[in-house]
Structures are given as C-alpha cells and as structure tokens.
LOMAR-886657 format. One line per field, with one value per residue (C-alpha): residue number from 0; residue in three letters; z negated, x, y. Coordinates in Angstrom, 3 decimals. Each point is the difference from the previous one (the first is absolute). Layout:
N
nr: c(NUM,...)
rest: c(ala,...)
c3: c(Z,...)
c1: c(X,...)
c2: c(Y,...)
END
This chain:
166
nr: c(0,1,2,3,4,5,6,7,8,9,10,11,12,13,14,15,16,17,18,19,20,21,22,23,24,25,26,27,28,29,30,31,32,33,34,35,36,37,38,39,40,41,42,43,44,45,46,47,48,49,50,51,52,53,54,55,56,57,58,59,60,61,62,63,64,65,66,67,68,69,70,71,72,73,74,75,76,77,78,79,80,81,82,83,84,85,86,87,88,89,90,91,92,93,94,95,96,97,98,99,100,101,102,103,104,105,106,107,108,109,110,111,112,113,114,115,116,117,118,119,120,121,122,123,124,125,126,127,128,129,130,131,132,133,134,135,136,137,138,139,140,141,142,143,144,145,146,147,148,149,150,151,152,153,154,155,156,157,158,159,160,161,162,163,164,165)
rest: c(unk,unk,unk,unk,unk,unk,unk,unk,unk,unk,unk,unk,unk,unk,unk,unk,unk,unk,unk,unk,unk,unk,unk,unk,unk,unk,unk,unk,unk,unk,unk,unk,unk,unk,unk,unk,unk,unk,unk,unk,unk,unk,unk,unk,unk,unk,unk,unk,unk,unk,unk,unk,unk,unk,unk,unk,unk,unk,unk,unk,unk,unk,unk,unk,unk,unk,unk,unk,unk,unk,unk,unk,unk,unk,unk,unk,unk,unk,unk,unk,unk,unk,unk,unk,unk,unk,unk,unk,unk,unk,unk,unk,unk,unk,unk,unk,unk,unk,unk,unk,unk,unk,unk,unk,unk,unk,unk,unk,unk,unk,unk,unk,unk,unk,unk,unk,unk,unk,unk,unk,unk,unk,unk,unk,unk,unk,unk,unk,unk,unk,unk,unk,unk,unk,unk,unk,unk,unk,unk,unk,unk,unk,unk,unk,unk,unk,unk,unk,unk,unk,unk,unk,unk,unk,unk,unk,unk,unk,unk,unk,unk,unk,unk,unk,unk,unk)
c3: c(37.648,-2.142,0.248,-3.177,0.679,-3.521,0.069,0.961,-3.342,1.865,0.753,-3.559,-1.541,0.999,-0.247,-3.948,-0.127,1.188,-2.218,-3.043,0.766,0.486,-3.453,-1.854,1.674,-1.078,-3.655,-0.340,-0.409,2.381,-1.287,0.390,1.932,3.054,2.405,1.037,-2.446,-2.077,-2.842,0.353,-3.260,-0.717,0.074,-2.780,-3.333,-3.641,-3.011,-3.696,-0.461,-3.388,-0.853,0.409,-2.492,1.551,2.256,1.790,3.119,2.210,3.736,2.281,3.271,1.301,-1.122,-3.068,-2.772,-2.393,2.084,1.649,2.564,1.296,-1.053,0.045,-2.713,-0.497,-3.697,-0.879,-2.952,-1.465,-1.678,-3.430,-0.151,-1.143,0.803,-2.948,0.059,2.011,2.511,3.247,0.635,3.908,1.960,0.692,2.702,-0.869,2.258,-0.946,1.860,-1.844,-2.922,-2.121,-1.187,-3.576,-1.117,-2.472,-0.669,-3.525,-2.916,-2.016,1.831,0.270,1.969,0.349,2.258,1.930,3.754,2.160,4.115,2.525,2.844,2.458,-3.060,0.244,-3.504,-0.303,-3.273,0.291,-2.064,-4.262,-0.121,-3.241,1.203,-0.567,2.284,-1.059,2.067,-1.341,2.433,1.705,1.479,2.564,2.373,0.479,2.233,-1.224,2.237,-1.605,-0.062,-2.183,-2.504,-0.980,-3.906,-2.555,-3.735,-2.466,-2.130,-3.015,-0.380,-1.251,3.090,1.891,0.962,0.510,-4.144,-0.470,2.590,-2.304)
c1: c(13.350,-0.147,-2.498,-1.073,-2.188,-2.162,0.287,-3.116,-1.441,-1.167,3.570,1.230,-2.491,0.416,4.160,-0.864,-1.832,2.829,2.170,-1.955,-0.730,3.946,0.725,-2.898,0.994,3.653,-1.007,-2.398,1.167,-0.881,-1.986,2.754,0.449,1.084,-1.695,-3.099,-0.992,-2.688,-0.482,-2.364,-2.238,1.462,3.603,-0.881,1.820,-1.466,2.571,0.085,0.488,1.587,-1.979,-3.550,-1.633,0.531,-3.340,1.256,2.027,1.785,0.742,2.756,-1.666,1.859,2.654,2.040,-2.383,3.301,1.396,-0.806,-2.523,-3.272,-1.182,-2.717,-0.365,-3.358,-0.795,-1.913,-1.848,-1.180,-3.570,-0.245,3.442,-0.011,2.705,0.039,0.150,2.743,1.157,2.352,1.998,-0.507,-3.532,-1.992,-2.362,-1.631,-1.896,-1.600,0.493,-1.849,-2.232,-1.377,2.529,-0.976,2.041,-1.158,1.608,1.038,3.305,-2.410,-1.031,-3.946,-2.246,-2.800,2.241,1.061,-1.433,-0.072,1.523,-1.003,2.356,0.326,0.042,2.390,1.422,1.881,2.260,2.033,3.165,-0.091,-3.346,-0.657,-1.796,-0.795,-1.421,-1.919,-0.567,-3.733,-1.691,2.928,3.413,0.279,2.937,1.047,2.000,2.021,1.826,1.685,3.854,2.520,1.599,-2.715,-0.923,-1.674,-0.310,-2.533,-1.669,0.563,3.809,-1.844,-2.144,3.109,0.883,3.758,-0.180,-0.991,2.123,2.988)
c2: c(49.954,-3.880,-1.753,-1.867,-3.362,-1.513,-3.566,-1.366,-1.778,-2.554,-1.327,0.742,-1.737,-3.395,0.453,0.925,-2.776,-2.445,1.725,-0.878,-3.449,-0.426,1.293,-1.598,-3.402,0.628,0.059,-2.144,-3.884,-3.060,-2.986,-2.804,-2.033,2.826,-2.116,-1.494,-3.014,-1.938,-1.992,-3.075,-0.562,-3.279,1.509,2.211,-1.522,0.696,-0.377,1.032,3.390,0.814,3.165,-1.752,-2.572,-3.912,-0.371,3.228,-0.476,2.011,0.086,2.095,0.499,3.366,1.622,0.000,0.960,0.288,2.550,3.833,-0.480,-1.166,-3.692,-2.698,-2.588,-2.400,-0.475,-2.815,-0.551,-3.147,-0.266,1.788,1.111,4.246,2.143,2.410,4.003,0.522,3.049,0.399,2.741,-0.143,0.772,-3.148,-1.311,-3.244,-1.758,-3.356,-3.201,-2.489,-0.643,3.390,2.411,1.667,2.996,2.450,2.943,1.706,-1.234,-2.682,-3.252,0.681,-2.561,2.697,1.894,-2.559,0.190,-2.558,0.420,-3.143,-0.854,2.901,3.016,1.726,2.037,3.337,0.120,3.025,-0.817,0.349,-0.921,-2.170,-3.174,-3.535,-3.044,-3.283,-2.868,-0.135,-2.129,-1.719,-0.361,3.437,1.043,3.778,1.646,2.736,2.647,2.665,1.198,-1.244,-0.618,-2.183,0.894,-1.256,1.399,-1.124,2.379,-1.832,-1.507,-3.385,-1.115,0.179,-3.847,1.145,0.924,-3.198,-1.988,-0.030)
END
C-alpha cells in the first residue's frame, strides 16, 4: 500500500513567499544608480527648464526623469512666480524642502484654493490631476519622486512657456 504525505504548510508557505518576492523584484525597476550612493545638497544643480515660466527651476537628482523609470528632481521656485493649470501624466509625491508650497487643485488658476504645505509636507498627486502652484509668500524647494517620462501639459495651450518660447 502508498503512502501519500501533505506537505506541511508550514514549509510551503515561506517557499511561496520567496517565490513571489523573486518575481515581483524581477519586474519591478531599480532606482539608478545600482549601487550604494548619495547626493550632497550643494551638488544638486538647478537650470531652466523649458516647460516652466523663467523664476521656475529645475534640478536632476536621480534618475533620468526623460526616460522609463523612477526619478528625483528639486524644483525651485522663486518668489511670486505661478505655475499655471497644468497636469502630469505620471503619479506624483511631493515633498517640500524649503519655503511654503501652494498648490490648488481644479483647470482655472484660483487663489482661494490654493493651500499652503511648510517644509516637511509631504503631497500625493496621483497623475492627470489638473493643478497649479504659486510662490505666494516666498521662494520654496520641492522634491518630486515619481516615474518617468517626466510630463508636463498645460490646460490651456497659452500658459505654456514652450508656446511662447518661439
């Protein structure tokens, strides 16, 4: 007569497990760079970025935020300068730096729904969300995190600054 032995769960279980994590590492992507690494605050570079309005500065800290995968840019914005109704295809995670962050939410510039974010907020913008940003009381710093391509489309064709850049 065969005997038949059950697997004991308790050993399945955790081989499952491994299993899983395998796979889900295997598709998901690695922040570059593929080793250990840092980037010192006063390494960090701001330039002109063609789809914001001059006063509005961007910075590459990790990755390639013109390419598929994960990034980090710094946005700084100087004092008074608005960044008009505007969405991005890709999920968002803002956390401010410096200064106060204002964003409001909705297609039409509107002050009254701007609110304001002090250093340490952190902001959730799950991607094609209509929104705008003011540098009300001051120059602030962001960090954005999110995965690329980096995108930017204004809800109206004429507060673009690339319409106007030629």
């Amino acid at each position: 007569m065969e005997t038949r032995t059950r697997p004991d769960r308790r050993a399945v279980a955790p081989v499952a497990g491994i299993a899983l994590l395998v796979a889900t590492s295997a598709a998901a992507q690695e922040l570059p760079p593929k080793q250990v690494g840092s980037v010192h605050a006063e390494a960090i570079g701001f330039a002109p970025f063609d789809a914001f309005p001059a006063g509005a500065l961007l910075a590459k800290v990790v990755g390639d935020p013109t390419k598929p995968g994960p990034y980090v840019v710094r946005v700084r914005v100087a004092d008074g300068v608005k960044l008009l109704p505007h969405i991005h295809p890709e999920d968002r995670v803002y956390t401010v730096i410096s200064g106060v962050f204002y964003i409001g939410f909705g297609k039409a510039f509107d002050p009254a729904r701007l609110t304001a974010y002090g250093p340490g907020s952190v902001v959730i913008l799950p991607g094609n969300t209509p929104h705008f940003h003011w540098a009300r009381s001051g120059e602030y710093i962001t960090q954005v995190t999110g995965t690329g391509p980096l995108g930017i489309e204004y809800v109206h064709r004429d507060d673009d600054p690339r319409v106007h850049a030629h």
